[in-house]
N, C-alpha and C positions, 0 to 999 in steps of 0.2 A: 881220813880222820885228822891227819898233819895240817892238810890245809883250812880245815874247818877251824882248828886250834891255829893258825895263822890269821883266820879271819875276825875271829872273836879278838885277838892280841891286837891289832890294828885298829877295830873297832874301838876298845880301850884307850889305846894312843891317843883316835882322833879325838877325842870326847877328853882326853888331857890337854891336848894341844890348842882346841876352841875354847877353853873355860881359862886356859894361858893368854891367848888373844884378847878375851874379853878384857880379863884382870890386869893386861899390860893398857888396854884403849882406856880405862877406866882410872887410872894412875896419869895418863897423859892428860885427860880430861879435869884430873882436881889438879894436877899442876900448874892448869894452863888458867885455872879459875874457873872451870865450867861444871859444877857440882850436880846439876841436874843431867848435862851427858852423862857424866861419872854414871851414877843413878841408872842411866838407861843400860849403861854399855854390862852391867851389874845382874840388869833381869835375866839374862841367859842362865849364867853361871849356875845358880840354883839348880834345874833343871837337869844341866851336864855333868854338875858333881854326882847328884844323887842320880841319875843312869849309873855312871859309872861305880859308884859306891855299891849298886847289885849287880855288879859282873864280878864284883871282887869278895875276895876272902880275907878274913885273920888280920895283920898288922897295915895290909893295904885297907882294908876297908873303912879299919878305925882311925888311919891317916884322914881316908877322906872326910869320914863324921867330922873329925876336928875343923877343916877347912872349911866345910858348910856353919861352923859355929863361929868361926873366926868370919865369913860371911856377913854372918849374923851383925856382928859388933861393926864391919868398915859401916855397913849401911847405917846402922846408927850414929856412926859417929861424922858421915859424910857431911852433914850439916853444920853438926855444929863443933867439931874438931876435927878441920884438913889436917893435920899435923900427924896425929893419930891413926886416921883414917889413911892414907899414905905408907904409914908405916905397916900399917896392919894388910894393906895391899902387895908390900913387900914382901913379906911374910909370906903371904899365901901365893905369891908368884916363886918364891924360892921354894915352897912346898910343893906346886904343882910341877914345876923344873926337875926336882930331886924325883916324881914319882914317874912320871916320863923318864928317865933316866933306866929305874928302877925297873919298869916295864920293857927298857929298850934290851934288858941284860938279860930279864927273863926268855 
């Protein structure tokens, strides 16, 4: 039962750690001027939030809803506010950092 409860925890992790990756490639990409990589590097994340958003309960899970909404807003604003869009990268890179974290202690 331990290690099944290990596997599922890891599972977790990776699925914070790949939507981390995305969110850090997609920050480099509008920095550098490249608004459509931004964009590509962006399609994952969706997908790995809300996986993991149903492995979870209670104050993690409504972490994660927030992050998929804050999502919501870089993509809109990738075009026509890098500034914003940037910031709100940072955001949700400091928030997937803190839940990895929060994961690692559990």
């Amino acid at each position: 039962m331990r290690l099944q409860a290990e596997v599922q925890q890891a599972g977790r992790r990776l699925l914070v750690l790949a939507a981390l990756v995305d969110v850090n490639s997609a920050r480099v990409d509008l920095a550098l001027g490249n608004p459509e990589s931004a964009a590509e590097a962006l399609d994952p994340i969706a997908s790995r939030l809300s996986a993991l958003q149903s492995r979870l309960d209670g104050e993690s899970a409504q972490a994660v809803g927030a992050m998929l909404d804050r999502l919501i807003l870089v993509r809109n604003e990738i075009d026509a506010d890098t500034f914003a869009a940037l910031g709100d990268l940072e955001i949700l890179a400091n928030d997937l950092s803190q839940l990895a974290e929060d994961l690692e202690a559990d």
